[in-house]
N, CA, C, O and CB atoms as a CASP TS submission, in Angstrom:
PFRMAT TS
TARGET T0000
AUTHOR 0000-0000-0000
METHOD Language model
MODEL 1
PARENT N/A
ATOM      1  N   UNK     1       0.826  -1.178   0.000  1.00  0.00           N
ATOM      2  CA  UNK     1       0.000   0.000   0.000  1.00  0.00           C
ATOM      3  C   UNK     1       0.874   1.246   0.000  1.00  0.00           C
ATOM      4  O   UNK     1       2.012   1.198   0.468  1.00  0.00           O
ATOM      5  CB  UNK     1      -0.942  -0.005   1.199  1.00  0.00           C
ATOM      6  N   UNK     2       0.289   2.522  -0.591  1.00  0.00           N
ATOM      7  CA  UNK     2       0.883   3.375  -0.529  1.00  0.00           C
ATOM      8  C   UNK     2       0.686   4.595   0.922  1.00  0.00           C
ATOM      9  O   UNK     2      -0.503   4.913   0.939  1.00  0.00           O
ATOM     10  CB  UNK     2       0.649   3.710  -1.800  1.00  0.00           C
ATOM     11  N   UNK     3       1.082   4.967   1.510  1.00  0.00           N
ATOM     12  CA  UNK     3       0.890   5.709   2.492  1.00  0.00           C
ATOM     13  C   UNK     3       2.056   6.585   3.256  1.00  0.00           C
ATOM     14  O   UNK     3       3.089   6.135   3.753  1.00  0.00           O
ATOM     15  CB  UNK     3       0.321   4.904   3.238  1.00  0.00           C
ATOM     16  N   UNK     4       1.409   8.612   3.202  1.00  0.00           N
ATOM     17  CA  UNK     4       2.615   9.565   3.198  1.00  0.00           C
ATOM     18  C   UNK     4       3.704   9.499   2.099  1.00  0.00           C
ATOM     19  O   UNK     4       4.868   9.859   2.273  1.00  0.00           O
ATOM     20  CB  UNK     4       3.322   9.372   4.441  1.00  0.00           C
ATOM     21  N   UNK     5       3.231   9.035   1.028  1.00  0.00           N
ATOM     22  CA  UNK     5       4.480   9.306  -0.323  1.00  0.00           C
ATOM     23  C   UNK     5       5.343   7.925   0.055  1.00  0.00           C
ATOM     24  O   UNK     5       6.515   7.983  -0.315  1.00  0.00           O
ATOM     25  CB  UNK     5       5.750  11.160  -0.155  1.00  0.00           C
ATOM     26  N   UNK     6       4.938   6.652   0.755  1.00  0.00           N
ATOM     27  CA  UNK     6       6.133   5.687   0.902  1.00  0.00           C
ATOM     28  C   UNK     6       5.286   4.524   0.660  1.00  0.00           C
ATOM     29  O   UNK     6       4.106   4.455   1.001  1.00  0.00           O
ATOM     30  CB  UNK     6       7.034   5.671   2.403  1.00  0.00           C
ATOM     31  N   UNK     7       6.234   3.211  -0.213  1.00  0.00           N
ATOM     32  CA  UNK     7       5.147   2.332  -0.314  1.00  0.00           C
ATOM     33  C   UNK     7       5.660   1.061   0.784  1.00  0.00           C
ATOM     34  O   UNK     7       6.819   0.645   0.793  1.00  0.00           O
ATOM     35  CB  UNK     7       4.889   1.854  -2.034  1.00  0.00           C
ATOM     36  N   UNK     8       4.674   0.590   1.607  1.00  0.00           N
ATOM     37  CA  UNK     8       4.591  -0.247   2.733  1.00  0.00           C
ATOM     38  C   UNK     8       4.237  -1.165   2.323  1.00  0.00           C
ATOM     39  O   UNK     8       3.767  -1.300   1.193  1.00  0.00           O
ATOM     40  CB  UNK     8       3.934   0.027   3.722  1.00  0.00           C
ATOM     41  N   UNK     9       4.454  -2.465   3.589  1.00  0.00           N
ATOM     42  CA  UNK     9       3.916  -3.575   3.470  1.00  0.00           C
ATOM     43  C   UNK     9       3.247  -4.316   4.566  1.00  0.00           C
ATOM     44  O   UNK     9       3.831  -4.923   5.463  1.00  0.00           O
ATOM     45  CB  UNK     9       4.732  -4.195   3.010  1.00  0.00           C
ATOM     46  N   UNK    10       1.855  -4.199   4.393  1.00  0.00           N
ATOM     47  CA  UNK    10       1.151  -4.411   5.751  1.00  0.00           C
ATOM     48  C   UNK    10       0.906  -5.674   6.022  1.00  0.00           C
ATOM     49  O   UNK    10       0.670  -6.470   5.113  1.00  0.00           O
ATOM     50  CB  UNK    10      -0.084  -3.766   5.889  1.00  0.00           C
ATOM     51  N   UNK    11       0.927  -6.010   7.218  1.00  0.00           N
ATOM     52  CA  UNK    11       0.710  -7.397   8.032  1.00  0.00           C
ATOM     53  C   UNK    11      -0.449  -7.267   8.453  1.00  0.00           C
ATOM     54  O   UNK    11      -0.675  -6.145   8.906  1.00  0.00           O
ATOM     55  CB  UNK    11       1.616  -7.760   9.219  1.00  0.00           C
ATOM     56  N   UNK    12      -1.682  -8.321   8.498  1.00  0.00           N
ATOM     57  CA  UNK    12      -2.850  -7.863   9.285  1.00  0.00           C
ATOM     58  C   UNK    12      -2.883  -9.205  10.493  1.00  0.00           C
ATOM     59  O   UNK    12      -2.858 -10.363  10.075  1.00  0.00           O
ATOM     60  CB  UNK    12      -4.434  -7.683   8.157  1.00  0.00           C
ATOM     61  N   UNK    13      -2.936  -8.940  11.884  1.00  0.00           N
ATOM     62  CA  UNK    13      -2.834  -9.730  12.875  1.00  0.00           C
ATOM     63  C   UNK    13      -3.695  -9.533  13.530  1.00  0.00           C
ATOM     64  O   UNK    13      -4.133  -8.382  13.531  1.00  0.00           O
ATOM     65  CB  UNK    13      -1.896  -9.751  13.469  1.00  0.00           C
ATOM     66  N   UNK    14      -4.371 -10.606  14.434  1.00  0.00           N
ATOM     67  CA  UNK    14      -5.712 -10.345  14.931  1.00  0.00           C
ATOM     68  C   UNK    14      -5.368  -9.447  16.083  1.00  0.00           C
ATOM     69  O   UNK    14      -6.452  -9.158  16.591  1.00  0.00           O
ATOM     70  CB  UNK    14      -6.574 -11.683  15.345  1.00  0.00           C
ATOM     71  N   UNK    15      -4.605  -8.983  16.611  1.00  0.00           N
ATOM     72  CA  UNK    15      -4.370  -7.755  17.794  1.00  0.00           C
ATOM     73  C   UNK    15      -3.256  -6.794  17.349  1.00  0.00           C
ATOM     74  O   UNK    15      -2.581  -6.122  18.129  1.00  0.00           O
ATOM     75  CB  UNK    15      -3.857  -8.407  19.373  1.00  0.00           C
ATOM     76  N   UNK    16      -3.109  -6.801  15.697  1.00  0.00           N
ATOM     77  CA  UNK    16      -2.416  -5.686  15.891  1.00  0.00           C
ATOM     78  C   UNK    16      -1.771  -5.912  14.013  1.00  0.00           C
ATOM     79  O   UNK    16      -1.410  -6.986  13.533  1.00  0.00           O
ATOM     80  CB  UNK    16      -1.174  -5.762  17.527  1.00  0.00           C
ATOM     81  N   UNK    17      -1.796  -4.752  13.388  1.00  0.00           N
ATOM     82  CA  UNK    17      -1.128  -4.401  12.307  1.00  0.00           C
ATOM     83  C   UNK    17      -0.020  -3.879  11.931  1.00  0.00           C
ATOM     84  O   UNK    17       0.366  -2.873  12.526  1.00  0.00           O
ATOM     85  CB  UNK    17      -1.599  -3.932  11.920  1.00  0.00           C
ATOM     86  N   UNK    18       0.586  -4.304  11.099  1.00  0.00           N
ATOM     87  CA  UNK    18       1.877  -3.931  11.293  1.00  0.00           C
ATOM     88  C   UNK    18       2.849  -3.735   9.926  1.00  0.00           C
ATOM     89  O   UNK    18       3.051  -4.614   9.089  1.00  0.00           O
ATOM     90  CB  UNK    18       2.403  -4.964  12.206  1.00  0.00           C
ATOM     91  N   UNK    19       3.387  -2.401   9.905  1.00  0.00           N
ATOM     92  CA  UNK    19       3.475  -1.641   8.573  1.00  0.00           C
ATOM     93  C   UNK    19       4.801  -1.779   8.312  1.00  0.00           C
ATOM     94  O   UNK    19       5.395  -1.715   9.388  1.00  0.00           O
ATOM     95  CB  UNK    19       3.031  -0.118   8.552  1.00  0.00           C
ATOM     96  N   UNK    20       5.739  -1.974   7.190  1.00  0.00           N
ATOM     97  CA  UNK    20       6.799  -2.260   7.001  1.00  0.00           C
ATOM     98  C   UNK    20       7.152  -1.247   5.867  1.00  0.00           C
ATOM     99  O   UNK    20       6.447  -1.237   4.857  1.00  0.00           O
ATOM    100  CB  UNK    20       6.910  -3.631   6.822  1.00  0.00           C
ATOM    101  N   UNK    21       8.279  -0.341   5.993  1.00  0.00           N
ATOM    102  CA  UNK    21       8.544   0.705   4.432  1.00  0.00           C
ATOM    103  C   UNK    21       9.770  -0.511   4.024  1.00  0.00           C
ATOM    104  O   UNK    21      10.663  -1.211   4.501  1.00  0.00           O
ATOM    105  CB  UNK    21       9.386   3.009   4.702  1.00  0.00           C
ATOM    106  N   UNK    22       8.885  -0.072   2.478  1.00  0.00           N
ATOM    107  CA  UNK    22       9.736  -1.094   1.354  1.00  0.00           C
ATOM    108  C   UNK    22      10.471   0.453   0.319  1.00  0.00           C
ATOM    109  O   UNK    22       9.867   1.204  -0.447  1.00  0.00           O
ATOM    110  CB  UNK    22       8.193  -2.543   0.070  1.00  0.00           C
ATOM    111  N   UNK    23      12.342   0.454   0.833  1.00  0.00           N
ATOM    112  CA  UNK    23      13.017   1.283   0.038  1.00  0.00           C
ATOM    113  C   UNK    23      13.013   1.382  -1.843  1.00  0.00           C
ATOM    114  O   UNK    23      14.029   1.369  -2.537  1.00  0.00           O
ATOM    115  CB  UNK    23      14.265   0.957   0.563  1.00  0.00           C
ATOM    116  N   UNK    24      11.601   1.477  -2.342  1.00  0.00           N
ATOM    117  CA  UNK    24      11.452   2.240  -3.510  1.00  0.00           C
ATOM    118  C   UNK    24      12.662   1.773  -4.821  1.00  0.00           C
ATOM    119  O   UNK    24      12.846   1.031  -5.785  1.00  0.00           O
ATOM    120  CB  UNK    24      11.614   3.862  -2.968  1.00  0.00           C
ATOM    121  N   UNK    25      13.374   3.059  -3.816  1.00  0.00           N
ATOM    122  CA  UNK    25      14.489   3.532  -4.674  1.00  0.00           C
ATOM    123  C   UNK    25      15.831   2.239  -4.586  1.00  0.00           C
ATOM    124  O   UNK    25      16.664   2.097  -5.481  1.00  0.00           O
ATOM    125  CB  UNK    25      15.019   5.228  -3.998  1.00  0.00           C
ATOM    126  N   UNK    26      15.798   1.679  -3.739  1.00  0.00           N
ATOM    127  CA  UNK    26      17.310   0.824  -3.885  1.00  0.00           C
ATOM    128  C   UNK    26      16.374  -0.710  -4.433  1.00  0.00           C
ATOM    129  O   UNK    26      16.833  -1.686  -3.840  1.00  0.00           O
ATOM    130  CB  UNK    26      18.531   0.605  -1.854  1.00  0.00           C
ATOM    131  N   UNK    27      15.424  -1.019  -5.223  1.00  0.00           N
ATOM    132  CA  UNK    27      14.245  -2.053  -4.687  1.00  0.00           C
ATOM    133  C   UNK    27      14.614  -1.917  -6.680  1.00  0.00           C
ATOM    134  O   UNK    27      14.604  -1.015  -7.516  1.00  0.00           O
ATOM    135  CB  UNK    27      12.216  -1.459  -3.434  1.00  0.00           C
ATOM    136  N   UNK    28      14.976  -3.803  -6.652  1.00  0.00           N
ATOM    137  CA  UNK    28      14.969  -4.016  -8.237  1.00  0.00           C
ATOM    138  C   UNK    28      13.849  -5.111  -8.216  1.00  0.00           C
ATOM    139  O   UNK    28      12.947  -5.013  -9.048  1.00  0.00           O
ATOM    140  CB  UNK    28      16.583  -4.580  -9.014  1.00  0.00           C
ATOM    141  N   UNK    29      13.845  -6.333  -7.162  1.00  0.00           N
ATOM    142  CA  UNK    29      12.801  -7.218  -7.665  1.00  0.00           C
ATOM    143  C   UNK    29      11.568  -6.607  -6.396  1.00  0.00           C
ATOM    144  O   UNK    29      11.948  -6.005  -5.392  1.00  0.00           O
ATOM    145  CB  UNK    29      13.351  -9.183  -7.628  1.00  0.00           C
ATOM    146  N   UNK    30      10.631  -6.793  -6.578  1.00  0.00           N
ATOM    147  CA  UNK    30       9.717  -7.298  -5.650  1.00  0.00           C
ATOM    148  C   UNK    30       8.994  -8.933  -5.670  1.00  0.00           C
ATOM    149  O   UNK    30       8.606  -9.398  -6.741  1.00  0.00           O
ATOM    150  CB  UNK    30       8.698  -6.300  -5.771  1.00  0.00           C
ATOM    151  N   UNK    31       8.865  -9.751  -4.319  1.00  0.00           N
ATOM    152  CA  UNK    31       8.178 -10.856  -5.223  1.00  0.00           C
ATOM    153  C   UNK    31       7.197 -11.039  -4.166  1.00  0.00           C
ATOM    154  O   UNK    31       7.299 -10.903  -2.946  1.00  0.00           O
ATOM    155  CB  UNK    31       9.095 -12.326  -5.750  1.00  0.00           C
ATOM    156  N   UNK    32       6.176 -11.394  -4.946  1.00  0.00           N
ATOM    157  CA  UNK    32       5.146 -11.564  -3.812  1.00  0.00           C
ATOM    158  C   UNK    32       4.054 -12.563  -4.154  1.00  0.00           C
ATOM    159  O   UNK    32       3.531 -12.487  -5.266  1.00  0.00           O
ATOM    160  CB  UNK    32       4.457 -10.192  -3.474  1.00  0.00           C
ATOM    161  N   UNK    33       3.603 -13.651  -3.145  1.00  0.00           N
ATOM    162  CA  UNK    33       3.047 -14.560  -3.490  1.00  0.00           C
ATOM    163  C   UNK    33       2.175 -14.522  -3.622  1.00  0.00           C
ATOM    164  O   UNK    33       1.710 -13.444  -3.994  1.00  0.00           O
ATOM    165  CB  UNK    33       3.125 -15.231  -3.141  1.00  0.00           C
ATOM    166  N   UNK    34       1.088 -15.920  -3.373  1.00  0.00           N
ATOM    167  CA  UNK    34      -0.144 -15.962  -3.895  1.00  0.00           C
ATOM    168  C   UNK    34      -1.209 -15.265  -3.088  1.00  0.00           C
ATOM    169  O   UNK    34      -1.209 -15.356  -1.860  1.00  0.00           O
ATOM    170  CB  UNK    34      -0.459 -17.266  -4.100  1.00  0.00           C
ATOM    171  N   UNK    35      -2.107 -14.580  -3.735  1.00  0.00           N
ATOM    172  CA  UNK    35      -3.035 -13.833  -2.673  1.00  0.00           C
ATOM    173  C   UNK    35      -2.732 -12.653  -2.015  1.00  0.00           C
ATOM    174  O   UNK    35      -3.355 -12.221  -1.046  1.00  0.00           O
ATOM    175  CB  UNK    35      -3.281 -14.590  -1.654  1.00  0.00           C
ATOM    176  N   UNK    36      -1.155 -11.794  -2.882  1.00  0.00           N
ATOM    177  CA  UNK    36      -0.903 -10.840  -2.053  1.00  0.00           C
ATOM    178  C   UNK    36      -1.532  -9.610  -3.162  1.00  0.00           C
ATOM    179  O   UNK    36      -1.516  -9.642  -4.392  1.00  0.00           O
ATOM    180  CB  UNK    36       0.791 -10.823  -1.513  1.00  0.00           C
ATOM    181  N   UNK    37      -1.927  -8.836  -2.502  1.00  0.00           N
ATOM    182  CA  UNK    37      -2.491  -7.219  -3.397  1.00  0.00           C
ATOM    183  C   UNK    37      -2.130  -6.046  -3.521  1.00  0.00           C
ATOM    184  O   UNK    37      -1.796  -5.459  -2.491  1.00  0.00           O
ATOM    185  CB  UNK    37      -3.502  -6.707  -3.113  1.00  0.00           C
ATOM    186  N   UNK    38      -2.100  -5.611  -4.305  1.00  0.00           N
ATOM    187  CA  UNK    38      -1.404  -3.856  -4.619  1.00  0.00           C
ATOM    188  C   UNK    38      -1.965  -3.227  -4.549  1.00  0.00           C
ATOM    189  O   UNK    38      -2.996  -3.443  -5.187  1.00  0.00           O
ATOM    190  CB  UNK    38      -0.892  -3.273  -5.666  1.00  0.00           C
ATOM    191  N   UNK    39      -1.925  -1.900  -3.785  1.00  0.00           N
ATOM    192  CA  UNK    39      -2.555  -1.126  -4.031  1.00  0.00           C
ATOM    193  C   UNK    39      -2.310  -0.267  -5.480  1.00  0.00           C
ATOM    194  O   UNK    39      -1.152  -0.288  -5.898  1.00  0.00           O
ATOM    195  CB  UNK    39      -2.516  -0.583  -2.960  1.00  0.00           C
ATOM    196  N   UNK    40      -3.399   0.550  -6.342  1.00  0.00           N
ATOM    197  CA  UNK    40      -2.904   1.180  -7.526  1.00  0.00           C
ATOM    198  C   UNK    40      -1.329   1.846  -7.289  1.00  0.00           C
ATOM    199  O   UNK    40      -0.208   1.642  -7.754  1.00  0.00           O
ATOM    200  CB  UNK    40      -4.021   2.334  -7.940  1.00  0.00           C
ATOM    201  N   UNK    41      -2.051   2.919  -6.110  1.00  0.00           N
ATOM    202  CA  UNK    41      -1.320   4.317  -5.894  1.00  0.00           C
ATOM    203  C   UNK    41      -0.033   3.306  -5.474  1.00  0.00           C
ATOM    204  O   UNK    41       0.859   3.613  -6.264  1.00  0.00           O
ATOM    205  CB  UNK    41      -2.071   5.674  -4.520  1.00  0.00           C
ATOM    206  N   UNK    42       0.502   2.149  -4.507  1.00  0.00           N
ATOM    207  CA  UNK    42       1.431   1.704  -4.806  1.00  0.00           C
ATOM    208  C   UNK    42       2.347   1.620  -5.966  1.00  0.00           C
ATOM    209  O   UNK    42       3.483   2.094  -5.944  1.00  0.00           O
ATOM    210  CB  UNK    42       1.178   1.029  -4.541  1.00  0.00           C
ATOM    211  N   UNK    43       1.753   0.919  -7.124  1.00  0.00           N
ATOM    212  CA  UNK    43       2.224   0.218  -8.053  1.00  0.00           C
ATOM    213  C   UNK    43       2.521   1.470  -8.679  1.00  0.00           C
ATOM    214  O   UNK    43       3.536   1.502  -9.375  1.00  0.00           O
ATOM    215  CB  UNK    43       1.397  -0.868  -8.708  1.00  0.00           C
ATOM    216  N   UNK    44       1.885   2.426  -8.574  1.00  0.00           N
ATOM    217  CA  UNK    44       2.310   3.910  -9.451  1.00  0.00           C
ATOM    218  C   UNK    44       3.412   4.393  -8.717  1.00  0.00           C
ATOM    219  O   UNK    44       4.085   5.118  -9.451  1.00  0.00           O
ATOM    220  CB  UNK    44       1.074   5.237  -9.511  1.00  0.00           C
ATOM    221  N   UNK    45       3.825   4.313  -7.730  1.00  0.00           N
ATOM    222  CA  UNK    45       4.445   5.061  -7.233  1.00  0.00           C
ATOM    223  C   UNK    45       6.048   3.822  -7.575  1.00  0.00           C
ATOM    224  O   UNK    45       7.166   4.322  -7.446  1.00  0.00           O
ATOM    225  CB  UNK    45       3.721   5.568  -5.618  1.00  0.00           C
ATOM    226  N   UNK    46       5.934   2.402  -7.957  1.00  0.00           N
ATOM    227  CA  UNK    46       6.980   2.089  -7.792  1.00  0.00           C
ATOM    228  C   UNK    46       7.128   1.812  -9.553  1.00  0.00           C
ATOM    229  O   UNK    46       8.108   1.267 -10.061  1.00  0.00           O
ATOM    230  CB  UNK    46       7.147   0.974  -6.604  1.00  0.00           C
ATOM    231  N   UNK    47       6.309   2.157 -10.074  1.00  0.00           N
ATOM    232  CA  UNK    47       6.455   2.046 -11.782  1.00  0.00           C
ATOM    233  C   UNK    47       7.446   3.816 -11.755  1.00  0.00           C
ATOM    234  O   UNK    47       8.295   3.865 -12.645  1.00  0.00           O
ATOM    235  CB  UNK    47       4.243   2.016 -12.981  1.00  0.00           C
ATOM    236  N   UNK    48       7.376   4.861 -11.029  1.00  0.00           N
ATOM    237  CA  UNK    48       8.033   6.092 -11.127  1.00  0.00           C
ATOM    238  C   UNK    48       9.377   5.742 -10.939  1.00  0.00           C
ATOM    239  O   UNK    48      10.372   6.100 -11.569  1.00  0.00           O
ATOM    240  CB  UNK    48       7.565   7.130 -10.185  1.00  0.00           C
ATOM    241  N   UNK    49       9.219   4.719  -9.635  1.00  0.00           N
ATOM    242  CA  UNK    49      10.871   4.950  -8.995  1.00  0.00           C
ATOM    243  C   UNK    49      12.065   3.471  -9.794  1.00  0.00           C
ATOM    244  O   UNK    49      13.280   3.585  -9.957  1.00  0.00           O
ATOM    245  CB  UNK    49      10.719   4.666  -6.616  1.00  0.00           C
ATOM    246  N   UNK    50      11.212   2.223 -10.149  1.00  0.00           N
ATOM    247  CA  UNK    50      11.670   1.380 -11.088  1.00  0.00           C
ATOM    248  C   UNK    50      11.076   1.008 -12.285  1.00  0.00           C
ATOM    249  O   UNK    50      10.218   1.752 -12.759  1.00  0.00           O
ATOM    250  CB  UNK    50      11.867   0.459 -10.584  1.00  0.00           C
ATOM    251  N   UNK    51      11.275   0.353 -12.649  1.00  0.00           N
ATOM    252  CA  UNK    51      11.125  -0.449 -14.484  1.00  0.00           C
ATOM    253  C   UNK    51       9.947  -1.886 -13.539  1.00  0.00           C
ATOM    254  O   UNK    51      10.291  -2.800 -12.790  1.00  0.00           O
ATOM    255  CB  UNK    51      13.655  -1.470 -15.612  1.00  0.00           C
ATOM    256  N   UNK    52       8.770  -1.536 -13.968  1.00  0.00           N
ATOM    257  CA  UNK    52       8.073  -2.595 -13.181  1.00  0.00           C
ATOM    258  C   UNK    52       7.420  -3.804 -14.229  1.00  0.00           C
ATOM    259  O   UNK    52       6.888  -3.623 -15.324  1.00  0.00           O
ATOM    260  CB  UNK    52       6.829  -1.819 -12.255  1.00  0.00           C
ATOM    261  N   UNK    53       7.566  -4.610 -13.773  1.00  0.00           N
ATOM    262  CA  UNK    53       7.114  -6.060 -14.090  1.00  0.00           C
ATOM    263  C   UNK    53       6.562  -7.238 -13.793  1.00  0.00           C
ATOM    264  O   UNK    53       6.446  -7.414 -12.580  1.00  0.00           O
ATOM    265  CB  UNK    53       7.625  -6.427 -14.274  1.00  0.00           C
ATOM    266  N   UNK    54       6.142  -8.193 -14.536  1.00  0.00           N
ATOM    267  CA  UNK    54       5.482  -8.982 -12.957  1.00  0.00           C
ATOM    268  C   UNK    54       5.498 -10.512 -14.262  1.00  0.00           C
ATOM    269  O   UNK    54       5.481 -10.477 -15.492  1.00  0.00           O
ATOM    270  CB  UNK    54       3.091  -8.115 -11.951  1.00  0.00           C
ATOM    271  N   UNK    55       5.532 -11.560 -13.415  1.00  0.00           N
ATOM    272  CA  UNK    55       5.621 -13.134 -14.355  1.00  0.00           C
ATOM    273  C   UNK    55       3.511 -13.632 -13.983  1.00  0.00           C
ATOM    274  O   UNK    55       3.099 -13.582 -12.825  1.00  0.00           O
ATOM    275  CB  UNK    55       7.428 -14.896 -13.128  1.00  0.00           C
ATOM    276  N   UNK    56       2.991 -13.855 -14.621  1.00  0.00           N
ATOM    277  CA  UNK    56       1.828 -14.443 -14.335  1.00  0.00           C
ATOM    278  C   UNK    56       1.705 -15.480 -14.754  1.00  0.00           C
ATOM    279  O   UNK    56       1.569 -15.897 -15.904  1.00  0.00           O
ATOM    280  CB  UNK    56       0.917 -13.911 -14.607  1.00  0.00           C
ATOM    281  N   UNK    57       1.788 -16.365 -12.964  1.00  0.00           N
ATOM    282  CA  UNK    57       1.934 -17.858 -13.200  1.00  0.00           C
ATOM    283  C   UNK    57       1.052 -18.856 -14.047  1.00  0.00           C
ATOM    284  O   UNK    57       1.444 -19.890 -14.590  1.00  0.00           O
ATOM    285  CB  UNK    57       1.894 -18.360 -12.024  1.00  0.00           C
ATOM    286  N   UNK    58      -0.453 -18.231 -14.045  1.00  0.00           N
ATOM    287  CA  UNK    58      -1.437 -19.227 -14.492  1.00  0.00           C
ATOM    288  C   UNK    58      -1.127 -19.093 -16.206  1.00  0.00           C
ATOM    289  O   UNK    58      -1.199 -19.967 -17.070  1.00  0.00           O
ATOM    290  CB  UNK    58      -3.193 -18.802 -13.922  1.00  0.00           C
ATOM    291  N   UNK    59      -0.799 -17.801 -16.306  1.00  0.00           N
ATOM    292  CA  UNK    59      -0.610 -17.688 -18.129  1.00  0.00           C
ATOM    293  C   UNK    59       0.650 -18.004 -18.136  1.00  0.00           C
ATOM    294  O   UNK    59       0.502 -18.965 -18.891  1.00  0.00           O
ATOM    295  CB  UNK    59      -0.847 -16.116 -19.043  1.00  0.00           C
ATOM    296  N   UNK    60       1.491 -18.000 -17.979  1.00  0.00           N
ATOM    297  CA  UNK    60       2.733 -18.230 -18.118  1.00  0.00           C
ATOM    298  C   UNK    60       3.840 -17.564 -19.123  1.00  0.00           C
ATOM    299  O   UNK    60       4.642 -18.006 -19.945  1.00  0.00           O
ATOM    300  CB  UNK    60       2.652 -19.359 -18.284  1.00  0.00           C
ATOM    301  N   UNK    61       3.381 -15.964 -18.515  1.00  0.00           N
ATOM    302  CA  UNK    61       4.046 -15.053 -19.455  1.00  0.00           C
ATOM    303  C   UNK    61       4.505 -13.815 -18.628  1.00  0.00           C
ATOM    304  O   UNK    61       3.991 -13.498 -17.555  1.00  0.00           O
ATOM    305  CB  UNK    61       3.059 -14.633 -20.674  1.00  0.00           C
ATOM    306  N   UNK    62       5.412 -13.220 -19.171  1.00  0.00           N
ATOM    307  CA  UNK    62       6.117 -11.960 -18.338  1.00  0.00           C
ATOM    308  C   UNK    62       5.038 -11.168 -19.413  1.00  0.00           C
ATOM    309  O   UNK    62       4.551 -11.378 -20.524  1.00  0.00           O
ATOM    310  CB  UNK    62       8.274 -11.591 -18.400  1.00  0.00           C
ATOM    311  N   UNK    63       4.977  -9.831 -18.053  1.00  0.00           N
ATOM    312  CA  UNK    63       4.013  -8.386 -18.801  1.00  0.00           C
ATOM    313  C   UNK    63       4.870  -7.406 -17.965  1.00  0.00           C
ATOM    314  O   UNK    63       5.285  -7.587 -16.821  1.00  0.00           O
ATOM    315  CB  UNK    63       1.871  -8.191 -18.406  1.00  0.00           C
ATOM    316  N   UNK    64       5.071  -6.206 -18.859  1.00  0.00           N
ATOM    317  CA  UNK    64       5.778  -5.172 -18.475  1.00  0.00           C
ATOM    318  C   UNK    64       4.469  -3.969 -18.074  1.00  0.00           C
ATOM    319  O   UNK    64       3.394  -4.059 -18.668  1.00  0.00           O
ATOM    320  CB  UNK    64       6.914  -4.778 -19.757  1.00  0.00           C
ATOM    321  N   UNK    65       4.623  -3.228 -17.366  1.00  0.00           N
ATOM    322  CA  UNK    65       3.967  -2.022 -17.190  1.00  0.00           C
ATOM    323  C   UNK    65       4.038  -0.883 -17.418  1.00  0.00           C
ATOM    324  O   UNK    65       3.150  -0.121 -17.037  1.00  0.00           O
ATOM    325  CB  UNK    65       3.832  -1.872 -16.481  1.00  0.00           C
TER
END
């Protein structure tokens, strides 16, 4: 998610949430498994700061953004 101009990575726990900043700028892969979600304003904000991409397992093809 994106939140204050930084994009995070939230944990949801039944007593407590918990926000992690993911450095943007030094950040070449991201990988993230099954069932995980982007926010837009994320993905915009890390298509500015890298070259973004993603493999989609069920098709079995790389797509650029």
């Amino acid at each position: 998610m994106q939140k204050d101009g930084r994009v995070l990575y939230l944990t949801e726990d039944k007593k407590q949430n918990l926000y992690y900043n993911i450095p943007i700028a030094n950040t070449t892969a991201l990988l993230l498994g099954t069932g995980t979600s982007v926010t837009q304003a994320a993905m915009r904000m890390l298509a500015q700061a890298v070259l973004v991409g993603w493999f989609d397992f069920a098709a079995g093809r790389y797509q650029m953004a």
